[in-house]
C-alpha positions as CSV (number, residue, x, y, z in Angstrom):
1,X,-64.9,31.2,45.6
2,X,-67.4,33.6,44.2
3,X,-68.2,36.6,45.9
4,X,-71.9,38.1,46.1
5,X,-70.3,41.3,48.5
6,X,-72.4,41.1,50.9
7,X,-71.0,42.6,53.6
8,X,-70.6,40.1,57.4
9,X,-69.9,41.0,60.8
10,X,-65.6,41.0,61.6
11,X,-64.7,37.3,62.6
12,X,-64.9,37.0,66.1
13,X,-62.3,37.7,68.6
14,X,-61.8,36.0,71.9
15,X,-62.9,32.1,72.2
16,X,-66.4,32.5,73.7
17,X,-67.4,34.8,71.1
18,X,-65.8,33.0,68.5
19,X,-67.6,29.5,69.6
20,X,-70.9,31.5,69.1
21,X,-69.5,32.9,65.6
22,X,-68.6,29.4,64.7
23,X,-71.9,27.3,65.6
24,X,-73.7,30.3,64.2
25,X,-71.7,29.8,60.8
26,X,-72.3,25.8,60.5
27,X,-76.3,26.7,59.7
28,X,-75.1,29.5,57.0
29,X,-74.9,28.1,53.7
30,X,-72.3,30.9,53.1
31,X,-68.8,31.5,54.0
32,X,-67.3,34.3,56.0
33,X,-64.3,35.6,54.6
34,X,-61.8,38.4,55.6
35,X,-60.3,40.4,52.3
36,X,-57.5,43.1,52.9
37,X,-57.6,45.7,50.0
38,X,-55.4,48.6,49.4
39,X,-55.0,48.6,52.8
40,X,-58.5,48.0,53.8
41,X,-60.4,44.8,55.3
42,X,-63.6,43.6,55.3
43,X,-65.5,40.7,55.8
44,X,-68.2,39.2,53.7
45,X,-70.2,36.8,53.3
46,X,-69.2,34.1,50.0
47,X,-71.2,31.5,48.2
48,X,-68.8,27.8,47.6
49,X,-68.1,27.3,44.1
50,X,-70.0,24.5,42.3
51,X,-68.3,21.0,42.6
52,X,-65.8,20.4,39.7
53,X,-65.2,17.6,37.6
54,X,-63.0,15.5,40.2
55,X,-61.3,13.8,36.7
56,X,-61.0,17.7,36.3
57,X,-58.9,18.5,39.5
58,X,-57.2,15.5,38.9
59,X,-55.4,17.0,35.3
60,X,-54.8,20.2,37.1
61,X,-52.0,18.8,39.6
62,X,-48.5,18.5,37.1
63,X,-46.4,15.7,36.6
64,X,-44.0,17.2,39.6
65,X,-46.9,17.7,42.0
66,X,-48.1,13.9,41.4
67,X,-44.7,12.7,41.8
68,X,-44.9,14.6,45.7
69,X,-48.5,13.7,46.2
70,X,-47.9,9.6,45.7
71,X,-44.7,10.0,47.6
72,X,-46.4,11.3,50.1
73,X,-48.9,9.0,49.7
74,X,-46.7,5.9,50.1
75,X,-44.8,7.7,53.4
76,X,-48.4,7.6,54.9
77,X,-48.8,4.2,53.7
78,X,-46.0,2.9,55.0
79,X,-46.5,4.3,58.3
80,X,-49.6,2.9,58.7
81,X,-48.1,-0.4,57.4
82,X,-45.6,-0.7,60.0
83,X,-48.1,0.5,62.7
84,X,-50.6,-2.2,61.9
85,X,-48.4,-4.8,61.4
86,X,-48.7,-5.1,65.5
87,X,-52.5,-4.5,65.8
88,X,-53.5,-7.3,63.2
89,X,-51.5,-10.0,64.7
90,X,-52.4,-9.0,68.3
91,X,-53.7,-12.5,69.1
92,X,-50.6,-14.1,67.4
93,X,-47.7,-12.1,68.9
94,X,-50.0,-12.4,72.5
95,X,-49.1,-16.3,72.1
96,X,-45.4,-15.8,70.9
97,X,-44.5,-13.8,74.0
98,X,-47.2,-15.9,76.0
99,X,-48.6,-13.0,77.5
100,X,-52.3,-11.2,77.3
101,X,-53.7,-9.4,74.3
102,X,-54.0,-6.3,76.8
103,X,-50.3,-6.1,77.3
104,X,-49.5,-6.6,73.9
105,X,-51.1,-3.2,73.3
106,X,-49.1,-2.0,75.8
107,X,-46.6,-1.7,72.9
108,X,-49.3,0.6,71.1
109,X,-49.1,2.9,73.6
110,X,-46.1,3.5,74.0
111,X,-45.8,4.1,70.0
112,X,-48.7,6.3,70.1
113,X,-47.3,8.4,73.2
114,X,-44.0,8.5,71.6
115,X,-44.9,9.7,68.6
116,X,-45.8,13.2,69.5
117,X,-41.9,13.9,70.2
118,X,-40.8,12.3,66.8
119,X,-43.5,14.6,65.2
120,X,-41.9,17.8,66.8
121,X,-38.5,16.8,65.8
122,X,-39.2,15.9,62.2
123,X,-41.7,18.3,61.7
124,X,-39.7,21.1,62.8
125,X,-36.7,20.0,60.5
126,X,-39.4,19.4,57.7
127,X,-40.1,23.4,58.3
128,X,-36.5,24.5,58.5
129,X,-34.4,22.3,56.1
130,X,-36.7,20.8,53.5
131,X,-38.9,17.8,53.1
132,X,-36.8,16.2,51.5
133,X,-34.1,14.6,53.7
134,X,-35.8,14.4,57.0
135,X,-37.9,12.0,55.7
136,X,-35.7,10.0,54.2
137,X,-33.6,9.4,57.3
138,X,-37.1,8.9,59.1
139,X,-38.5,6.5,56.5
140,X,-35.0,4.3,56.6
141,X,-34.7,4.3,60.6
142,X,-38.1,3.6,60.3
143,X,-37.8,0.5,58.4
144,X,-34.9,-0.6,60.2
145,X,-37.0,-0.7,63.3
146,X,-39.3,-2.4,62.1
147,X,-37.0,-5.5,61.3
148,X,-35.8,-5.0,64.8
149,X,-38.6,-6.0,66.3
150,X,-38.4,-9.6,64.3
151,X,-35.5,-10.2,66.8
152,X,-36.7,-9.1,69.8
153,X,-36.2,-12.3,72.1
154,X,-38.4,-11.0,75.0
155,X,-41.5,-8.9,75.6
156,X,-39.5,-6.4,77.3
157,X,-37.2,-6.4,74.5
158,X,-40.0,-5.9,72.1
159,X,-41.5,-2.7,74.3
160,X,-38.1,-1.3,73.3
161,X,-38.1,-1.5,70.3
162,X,-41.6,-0.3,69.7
163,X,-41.0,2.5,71.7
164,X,-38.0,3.9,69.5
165,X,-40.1,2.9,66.5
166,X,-42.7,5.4,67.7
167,X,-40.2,8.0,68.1
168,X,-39.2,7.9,64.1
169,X,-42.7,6.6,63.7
170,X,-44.2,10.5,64.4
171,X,-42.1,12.0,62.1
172,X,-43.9,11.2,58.8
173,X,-47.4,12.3,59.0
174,X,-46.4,16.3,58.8
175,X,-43.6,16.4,56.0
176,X,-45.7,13.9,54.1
177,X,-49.2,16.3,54.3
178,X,-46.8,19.4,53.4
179,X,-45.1,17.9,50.9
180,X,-47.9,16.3,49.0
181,X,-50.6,18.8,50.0
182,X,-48.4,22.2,49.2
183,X,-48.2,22.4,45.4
184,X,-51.8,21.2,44.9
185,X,-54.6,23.9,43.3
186,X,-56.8,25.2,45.5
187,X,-60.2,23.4,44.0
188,X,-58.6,20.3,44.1
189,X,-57.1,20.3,47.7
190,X,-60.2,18.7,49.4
191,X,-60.6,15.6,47.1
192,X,-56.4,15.4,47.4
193,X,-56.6,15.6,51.6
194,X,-59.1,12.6,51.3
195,X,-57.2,10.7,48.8
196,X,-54.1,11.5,51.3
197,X,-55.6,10.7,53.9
198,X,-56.5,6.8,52.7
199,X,-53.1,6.3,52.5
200,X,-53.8,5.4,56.5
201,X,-56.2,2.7,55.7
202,X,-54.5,1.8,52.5
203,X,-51.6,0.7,55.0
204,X,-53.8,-1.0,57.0
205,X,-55.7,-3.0,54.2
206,X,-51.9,-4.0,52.9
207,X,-50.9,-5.6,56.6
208,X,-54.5,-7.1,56.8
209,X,-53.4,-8.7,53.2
210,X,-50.4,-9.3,54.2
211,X,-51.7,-11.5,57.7
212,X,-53.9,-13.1,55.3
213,X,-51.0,-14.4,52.8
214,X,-49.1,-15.9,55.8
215,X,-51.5,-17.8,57.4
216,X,-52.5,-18.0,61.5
217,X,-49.6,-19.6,62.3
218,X,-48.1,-18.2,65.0
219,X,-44.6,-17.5,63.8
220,X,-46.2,-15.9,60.7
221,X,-46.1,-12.0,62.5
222,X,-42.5,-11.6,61.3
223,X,-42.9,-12.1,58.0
224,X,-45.5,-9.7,57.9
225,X,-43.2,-7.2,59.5
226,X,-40.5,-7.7,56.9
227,X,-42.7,-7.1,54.3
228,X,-43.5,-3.3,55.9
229,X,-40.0,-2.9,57.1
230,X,-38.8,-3.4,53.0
231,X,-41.6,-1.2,52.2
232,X,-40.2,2.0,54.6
233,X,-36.8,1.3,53.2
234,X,-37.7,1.8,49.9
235,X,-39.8,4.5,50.1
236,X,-37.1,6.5,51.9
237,X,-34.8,5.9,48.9
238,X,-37.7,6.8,46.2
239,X,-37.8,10.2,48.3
240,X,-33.8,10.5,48.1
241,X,-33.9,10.0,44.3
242,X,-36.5,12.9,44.2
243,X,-35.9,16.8,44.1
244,X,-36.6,19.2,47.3
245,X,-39.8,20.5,47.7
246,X,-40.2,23.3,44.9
247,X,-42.8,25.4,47.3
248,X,-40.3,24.9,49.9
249,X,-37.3,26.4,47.8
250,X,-39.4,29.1,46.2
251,X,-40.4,30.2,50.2
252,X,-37.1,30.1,51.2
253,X,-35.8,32.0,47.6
254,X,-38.4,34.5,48.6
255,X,-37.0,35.2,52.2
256,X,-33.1,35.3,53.0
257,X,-30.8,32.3,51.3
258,X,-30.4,31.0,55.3
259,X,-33.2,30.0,57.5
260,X,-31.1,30.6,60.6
261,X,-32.2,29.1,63.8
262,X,-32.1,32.6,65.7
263,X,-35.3,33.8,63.5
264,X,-36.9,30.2,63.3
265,X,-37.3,29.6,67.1
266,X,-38.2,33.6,67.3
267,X,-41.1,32.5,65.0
268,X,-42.1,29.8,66.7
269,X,-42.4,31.5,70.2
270,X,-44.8,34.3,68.3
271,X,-47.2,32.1,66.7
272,X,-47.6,30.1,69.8
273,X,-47.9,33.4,71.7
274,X,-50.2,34.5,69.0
275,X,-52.2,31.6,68.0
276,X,-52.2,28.9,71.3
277,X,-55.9,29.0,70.9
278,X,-55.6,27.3,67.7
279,X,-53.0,25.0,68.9
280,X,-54.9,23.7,71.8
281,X,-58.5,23.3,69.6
282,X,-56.5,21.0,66.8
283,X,-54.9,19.0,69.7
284,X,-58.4,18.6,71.4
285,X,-59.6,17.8,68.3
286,X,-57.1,15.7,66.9
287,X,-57.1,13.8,70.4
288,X,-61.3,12.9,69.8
289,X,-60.1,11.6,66.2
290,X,-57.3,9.3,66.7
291,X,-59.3,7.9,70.0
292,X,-62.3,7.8,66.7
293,X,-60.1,5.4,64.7
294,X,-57.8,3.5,66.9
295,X,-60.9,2.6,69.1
296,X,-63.0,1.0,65.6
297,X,-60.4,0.1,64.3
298,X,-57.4,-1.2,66.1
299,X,-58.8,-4.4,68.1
300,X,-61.5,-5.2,65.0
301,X,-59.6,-8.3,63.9
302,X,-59.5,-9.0,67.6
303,X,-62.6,-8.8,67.8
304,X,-63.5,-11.0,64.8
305,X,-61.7,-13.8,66.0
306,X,-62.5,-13.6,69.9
307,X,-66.3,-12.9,69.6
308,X,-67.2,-13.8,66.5
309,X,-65.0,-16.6,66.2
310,X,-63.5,-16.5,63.1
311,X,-60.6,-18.6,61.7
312,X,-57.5,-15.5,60.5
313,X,-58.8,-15.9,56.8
314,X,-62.1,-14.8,57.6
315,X,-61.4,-12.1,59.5
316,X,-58.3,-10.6,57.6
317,X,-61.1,-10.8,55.0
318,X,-63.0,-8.7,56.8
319,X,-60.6,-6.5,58.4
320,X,-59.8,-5.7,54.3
321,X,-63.7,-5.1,53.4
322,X,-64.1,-2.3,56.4
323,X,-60.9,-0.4,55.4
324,X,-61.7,-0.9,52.1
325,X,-65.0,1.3,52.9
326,X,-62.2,3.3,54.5
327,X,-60.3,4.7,51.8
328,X,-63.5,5.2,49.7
329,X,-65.3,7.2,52.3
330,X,-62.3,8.9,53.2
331,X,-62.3,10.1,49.4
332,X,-65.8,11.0,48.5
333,X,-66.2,13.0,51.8
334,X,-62.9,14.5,51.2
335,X,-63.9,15.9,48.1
336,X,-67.5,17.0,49.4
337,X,-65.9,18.9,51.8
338,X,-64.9,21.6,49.1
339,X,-68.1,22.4,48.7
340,X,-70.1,21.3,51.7
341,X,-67.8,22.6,53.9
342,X,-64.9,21.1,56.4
343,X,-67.1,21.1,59.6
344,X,-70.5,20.1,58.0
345,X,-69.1,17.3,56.3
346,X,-67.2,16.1,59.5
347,X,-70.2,16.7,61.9
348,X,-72.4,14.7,59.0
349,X,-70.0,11.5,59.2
350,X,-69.5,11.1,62.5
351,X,-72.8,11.3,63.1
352,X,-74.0,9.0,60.8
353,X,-71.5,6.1,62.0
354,X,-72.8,6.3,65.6
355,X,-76.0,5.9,64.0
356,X,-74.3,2.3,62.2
357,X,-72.6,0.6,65.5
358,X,-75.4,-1.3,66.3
359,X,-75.1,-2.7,62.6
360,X,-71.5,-3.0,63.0
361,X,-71.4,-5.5,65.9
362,X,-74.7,-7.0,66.2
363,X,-74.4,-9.2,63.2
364,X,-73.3,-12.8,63.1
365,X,-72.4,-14.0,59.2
366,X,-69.1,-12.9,57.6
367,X,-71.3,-10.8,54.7
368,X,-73.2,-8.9,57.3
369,X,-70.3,-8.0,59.4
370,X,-68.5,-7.0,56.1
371,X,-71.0,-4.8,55.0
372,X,-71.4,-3.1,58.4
373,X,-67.9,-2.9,58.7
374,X,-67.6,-0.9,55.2
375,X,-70.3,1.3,55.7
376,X,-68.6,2.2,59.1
377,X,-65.5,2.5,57.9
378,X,-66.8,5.0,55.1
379,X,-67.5,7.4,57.3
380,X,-65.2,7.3,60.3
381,X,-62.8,7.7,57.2
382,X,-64.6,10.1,55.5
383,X,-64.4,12.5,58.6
384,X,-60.9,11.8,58.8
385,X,-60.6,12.4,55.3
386,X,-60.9,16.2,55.4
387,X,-58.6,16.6,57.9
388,X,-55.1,16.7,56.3
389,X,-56.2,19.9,54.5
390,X,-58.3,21.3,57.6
391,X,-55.3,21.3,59.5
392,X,-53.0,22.7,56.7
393,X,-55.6,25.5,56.8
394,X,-55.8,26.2,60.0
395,X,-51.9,26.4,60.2
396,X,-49.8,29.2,60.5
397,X,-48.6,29.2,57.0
398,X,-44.8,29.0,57.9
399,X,-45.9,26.2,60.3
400,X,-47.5,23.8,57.5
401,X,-44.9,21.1,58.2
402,X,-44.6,21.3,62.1
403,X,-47.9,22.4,63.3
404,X,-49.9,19.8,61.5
405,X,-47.5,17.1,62.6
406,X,-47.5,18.1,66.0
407,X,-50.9,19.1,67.1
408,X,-51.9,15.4,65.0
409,X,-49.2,13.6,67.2
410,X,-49.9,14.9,70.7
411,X,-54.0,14.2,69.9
412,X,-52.2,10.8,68.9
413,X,-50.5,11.0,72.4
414,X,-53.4,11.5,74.0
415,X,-55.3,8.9,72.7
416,X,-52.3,6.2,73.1
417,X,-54.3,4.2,75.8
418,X,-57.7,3.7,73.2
419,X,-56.5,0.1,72.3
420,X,-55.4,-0.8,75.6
421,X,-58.4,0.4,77.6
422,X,-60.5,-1.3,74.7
423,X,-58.4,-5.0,75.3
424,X,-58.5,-4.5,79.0
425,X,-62.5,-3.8,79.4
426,X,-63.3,-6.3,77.1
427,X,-61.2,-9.0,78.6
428,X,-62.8,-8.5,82.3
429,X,-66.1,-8.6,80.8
430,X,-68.0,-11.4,78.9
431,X,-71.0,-12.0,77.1
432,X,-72.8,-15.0,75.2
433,X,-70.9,-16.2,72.5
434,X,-72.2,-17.9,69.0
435,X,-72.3,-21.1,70.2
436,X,-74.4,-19.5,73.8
437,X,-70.5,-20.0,75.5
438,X,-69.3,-17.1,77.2
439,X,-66.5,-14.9,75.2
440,X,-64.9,-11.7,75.6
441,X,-66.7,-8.1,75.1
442,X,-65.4,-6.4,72.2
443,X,-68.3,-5.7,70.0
444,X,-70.0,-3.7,73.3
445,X,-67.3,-2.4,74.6
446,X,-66.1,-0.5,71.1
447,X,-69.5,0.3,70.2
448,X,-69.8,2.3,73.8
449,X,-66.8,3.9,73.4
450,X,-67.3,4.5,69.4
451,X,-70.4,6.5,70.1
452,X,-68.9,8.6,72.9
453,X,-66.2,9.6,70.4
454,X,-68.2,10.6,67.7
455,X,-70.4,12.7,69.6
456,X,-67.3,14.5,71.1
457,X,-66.0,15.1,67.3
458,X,-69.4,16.8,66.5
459,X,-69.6,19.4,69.0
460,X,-65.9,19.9,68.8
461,X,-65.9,19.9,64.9
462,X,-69.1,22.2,65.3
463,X,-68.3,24.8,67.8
464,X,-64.6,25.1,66.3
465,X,-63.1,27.4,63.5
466,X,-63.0,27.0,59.6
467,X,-60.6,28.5,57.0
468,X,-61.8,26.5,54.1
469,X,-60.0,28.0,51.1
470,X,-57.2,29.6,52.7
471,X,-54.2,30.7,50.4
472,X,-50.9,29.6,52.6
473,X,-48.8,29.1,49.3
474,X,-47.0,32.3,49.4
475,X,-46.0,31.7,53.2
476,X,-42.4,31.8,53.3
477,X,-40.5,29.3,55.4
478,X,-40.5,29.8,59.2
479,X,-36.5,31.7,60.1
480,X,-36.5,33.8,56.6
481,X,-37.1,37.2,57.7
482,X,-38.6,39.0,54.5
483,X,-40.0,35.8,53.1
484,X,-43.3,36.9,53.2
485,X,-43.2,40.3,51.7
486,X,-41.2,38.8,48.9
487,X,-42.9,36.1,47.9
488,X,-45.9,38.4,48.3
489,X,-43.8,41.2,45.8
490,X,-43.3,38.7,43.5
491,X,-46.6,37.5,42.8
492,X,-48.1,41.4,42.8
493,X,-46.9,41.3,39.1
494,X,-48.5,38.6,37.9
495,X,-53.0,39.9,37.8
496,X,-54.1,36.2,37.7
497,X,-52.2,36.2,41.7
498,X,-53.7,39.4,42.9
499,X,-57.0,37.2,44.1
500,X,-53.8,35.4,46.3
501,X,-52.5,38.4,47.1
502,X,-55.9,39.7,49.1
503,X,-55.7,36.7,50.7
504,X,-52.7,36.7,52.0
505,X,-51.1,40.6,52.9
506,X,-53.1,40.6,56.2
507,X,-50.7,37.7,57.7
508,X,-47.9,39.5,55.9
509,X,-48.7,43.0,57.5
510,X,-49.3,41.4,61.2
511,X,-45.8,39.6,60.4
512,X,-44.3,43.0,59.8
513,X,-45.7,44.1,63.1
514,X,-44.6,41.3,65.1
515,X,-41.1,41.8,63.8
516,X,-41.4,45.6,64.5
């Protein structure tokens, strides 16, 4: 970023003041930025760099850091895979077990509320032993699960297994961010975070394809789920064939050879002494997205074939144009946000899809409700694309792994019922179908609840903090006492870092306290 020097007020202390900083700062064109100097800090106002050449960014990420970055990628993928597997085939695994769509998204809840442990588990593992094997044990268990549920005889049986699947099922949304996000330049993390972050309804658009390949038949769900189960697998063996996480060893080279367990919970009770106002804004906030997507998104083929009556090929077809619009939106917006700004670009999005729903679920034809459902799609995804790098920003930087993972899965936790409470309103309430017959109330009932949710995320996005540009590279690993000042030793020498430096001796300096 380019500095003009103009000197700003201190950021705020306390949350009431720093909710006025905050909406203050979303009508400023300009950045506020803390620098620490030969011992002294100020804070000034800077302008956003012009947009670069996203072909640009793209050449500046080596052939290591692209080999992270699309295994990364693929984890999310995956994940999502596996996850939507269930909520495509609703309507066919609700005539399998004989049972009610409503129940069967019982099973998402429990995945969704489960989730939130397996991210505190992995995460934290991810933070103290590498990327590199706790997500290959998670993507393999992962997989497994999934062909477990193929043999699940009985409903109850299949809650089971769902449930455990949800557990392993957290655990790859934080090591995948750190490990593909980490290594990236600075100028190219925002268009990265929104590739990343398509990766979601990249997974999504494979089981809608996948749904569509094996017909409406009834019995068809499993083969769809052996398809994502073979997909984990192998993606957890891609990562075992792959090298640790070179930020990860450099942190820990930096800091003491052993990240004991002594110093690494010690660290963790001090950031969330020190920063549990930051914890409980990215949960909040977190919470309004995942209720964002898993309320459009989750019960749209549902919808499709109850209220619009489609046959499956139309509305897989369908399901594939809106989170086609996904991963596109979730890109450009991503990449906006480097210059725009994290919160502006969110607030814009979500903003601009509430203004859509009526065009979303009013329509009749397959080509209206395709292009409604892209346009949607683009920006409910193009806020979510920013936030992979928002959170790794507004992380402690020893926490990159855990604390994204976590505060992500327990806003995932929170939001568990969306799909249920969705199914359960709209199957108690009916309107006039398209033949003037009476059918159940999707389109209404996730338009209603669609708006509500994207106003929450504005004033939430737009009364909360922003560290756009923050340098967390240097951060040593959370348990290696020292890591910081090394790291930051070493890079003093080199005069292209010292820009890195400024930006990050204030966190070592408090760390020093804290230790003190």
């Amino acid at each position: 970023m380019a500095s003009n020097n103009q000197v700003a007020e201190p950021l705020a202390r306390g949350t009431v003041p720093t909710i006025r900083q905050s909406w203050a700062d979303l009508f400023r064109w300009r950045q506020r930025v803390t620098i620490t100097s030969d011992g002294d800090t100020t804070t000034e106002w800077q302008s956003p760099e012009p947009l670069h050449n996203p072909i640009s960014l793209l050449l500046q990420l080596k052939i290591r850091d692209w080999l992270f970055f699309v295994v990364g990628f693929l984890a999310w993928t995956a994940d999502a895979f596996d996850f939507h597997a269930l909520s495509v085939q609703t309507v066919k695994l609700a005539k399998y077990y004989d049972t009610s769509k409503t129940k069967i998204t019982t099973a998402i809840t429990l995945i969704l509320l489960l989730r939130s442990v397996g991210a505190a588990i992995f995460g934290l593992a991810g933070d103290k032993f590498g990327r590199k094997w706790p997500m290959v044990v998670n993507m393999i268990v992962l997989g497994c699960l999934q062909i477990a549920t193929i043999y699940s005889n009985t409903f109850q049986q299949f809650l089971a297994v769902r449930s455990l699947f949800g557990l392993f099922m957290g655990g790859v949304y934080g090591n995948s961010i750190a490990m593909a996000l980490e290594n990236c330049p600075v100028h190219a993390r925002g268009l990265m975070s929104g590739i990343l972050q398509q990766g979601y309804s990249f997974g999504y658009v494979l089981a809608a394809c996948a749904n569509l390949g094996v017909g409406g038949a009834t019995d068809t769900w499993k083969t769809v789920f052996w398809i994502a189960g073979g997909f984990s697998i192998a993606v957890g063996l891609v990562r075992a064939c792959l090298p640790e996480s070179q930020q990860f060893l450099e942190a820990k080279k930096a800091g003491k050879p052993r990240v004991t367990p002594a110093a690494f919970w010690k660290e963790a009770r001090a950031m969330l002494a020190k920063d549990w106002r930051m914890c409980i804004y990215c949960i909040i906030l977190m919470t309004w997205f995942n209720y964002y997507s898993h309320t459009s998104q989750d019960s749209y083929t549902t919808f499709l074939l109850t209220q619009k009556e489609f046959k499956n090929a139309a509305a897989s077809r369908g399901s594939i144009i809106m989170m086609v619009g996904a991963c596109v939106g979730g890109t450009c917006i991503g990449y906006l946000s480097q210059f725009v700004g994290r919160r502006r670009s969110m607030v814009g999005a979500t903003l601009i899809s509430a203004c859509l729903i009526p065009a979303w679920i009013l329509p009749t034809s397959a080509p209206s409700l395709a292009a409604s459902g892209f346009f949607m799609q683009f920006f409910v995804q193009g806020a979510w694309g920013i936030i992979p790098i928002h959170l790794n920003e507004l992380s402690p930087p020893a926490f990159r792994s855990s604390f994204p993972g976590i505060t992500y899965q327990l806003g995932n936790m929170m939001s568990s019922p969306a799909a249920q409470i969705v199914n359960a309103i709209a199957e108690s309430h009916f309107i006039p179908g398209v033949g003037g017959h009476r059918v159940e109330a999707y389109g209404p009932t996730m338009g209603v609840a669609t708006a509500i949710i994207a106003l929450g995320i504005t004033i939430t996005a737009a009364l909360g903090p922003e560290k756009r540009g923050s340098r967390f590279e240097t951060a040593a690993p959370a348990g290696a006492d020292g890591g910081a000042d090394a790291a930051t030793e070493k890079r003093a020498s080199d005069p292209e870092l010292a820009y890195e430096i400024e930006g990050q001796l204030e966190k070592v300096v408090e760390a020093r306290v804290e230790r003190v």
